[in-house]
N, C-alpha and C positions, 0 to 999 in steps of 0.2 A: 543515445540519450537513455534507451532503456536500461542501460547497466549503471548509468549513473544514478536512476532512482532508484536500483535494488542498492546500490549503496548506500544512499540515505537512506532508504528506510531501513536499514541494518543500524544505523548508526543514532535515529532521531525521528521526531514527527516531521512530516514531509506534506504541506497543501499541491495538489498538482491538478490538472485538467488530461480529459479525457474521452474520444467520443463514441458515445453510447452505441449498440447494436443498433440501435432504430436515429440513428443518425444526431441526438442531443448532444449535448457538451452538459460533463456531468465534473464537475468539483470534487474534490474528496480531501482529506485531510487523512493521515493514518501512518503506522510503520510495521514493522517486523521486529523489532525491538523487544522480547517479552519483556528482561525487565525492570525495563525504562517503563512499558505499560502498565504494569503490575505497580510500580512504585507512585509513578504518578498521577493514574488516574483511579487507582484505588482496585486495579482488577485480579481476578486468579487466572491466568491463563497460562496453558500447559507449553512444555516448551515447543516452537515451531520448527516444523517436520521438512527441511528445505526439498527430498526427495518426492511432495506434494507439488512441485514445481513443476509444471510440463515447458517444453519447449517453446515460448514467444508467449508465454502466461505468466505474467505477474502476480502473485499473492501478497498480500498486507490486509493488517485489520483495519478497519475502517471506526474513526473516533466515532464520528458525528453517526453511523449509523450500529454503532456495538456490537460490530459481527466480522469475521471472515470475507473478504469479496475477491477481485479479482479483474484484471483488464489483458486485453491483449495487446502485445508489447507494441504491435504496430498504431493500437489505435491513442496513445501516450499525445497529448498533445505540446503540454510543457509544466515542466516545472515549475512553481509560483514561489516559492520560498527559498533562492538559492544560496 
């Protein structure tokens, strides 16, 4: 399931579920997409570095929170928008 979300987020905005270090279920909305993000949400962002990727770490920007973040691929609970 994890490679199926770096696909989509390569590809589109991707809602997905995930649980937090401190055991929450945390929502997120975001992709990897620069730009699809640049075009449609109006932002500058430089192109993405996929060698910033460590092993079982997921990167994508995060809409709803305007920043870089990050889960680990095991803690993925599911896709919401497939």
């Amino acid at each position: 399931m994890e490679s199926k979300l770096r696909e989509r987020l390569k590809l589109s905005v991707v809602r997905f579920s995930f649980k937090k270090k401190n055991g929450q279920t945390r929502y997120a909305t975001g992709s990897t997409n620069i730009d699809m993000l640049n075009l449609v949400f109006g932002l500058d962002l430089r192109a993405f570095k996929e060698e910033t990727n460590r092993d079982g770490i997921t990167t994508y920007y995060d809409i709803e929170k305007r920043n870089w973040r990050s889960l680990r691929d095991e803690s993925l609970i599911e896709i919401i928008n497939n």
